[in-house]
N, C-alpha and C positions, 0 to 999 in steps of 0.2 A: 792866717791868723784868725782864729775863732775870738769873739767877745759875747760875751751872757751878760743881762741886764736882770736880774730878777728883784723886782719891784715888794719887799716888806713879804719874801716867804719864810717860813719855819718850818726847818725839819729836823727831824728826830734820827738817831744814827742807835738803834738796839740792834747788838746780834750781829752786825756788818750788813745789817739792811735800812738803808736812808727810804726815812717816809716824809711825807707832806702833812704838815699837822694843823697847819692854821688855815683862814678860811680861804672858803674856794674865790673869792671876788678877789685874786693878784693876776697881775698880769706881768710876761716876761719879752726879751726884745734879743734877739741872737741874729749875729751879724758873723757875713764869711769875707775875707779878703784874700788876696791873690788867690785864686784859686786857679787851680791845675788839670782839673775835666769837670765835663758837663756831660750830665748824658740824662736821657730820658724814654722812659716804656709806661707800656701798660700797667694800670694799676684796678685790679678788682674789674668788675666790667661796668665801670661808668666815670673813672676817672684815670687821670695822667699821672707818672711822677718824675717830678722830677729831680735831679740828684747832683750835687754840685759839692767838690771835696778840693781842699790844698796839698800842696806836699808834706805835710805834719799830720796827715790821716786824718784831717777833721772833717767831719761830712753834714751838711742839711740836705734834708729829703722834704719837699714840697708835694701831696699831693691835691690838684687843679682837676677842676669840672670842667667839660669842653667847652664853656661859654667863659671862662676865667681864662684858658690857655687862648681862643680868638682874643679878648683881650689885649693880652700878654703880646701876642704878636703883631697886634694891630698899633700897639703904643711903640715895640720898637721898629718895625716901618716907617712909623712916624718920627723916632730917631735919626733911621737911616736917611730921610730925606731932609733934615731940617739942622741936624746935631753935627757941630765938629769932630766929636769924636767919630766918626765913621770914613773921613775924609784921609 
């Protein structure tokens, strides 16, 4: 299940092409549940991506700088030893 949150944007639908018309300062918030793979490669030569989709085709792509993906793995480590869900 995909959810979009978009926070007071406007768009315009001419021609069968949707544009963004109001100001650049919105922000949006997109959330993936159950998801069905995970996968992750190289991306450009300085970053990660990574790629996470459900069985309804919906996909987010993430891409992470080498110091965001230590991060990323250092937090769940810190899951692994401490989190019930791992148990």
């Amino acid at each position: 299940m995909l959810t979009i949150d978009l926070d007071d944007f406007m768009f315009e639908l001419q021609d069968g092409a949707i544009k963004h018309v109001g100001p650049s300062t919105r922000s949006a918030t997109v959330k993936l549940y159950d998801t069905e793979s995970v996968g992750v490669r190289e991306y450009g030569d300085k970053r990660v991506k990574l790629t996470v989709a459900d069985a309804e085709g919906n996909e987010v792509e993430i891409a992470l700088f080498p110091d965001q993906v230590a991060t990323l793995t250092d937090e769940i480590d810190r899951l692994r030893d401490d989190s019930p869900v791992f148990e």
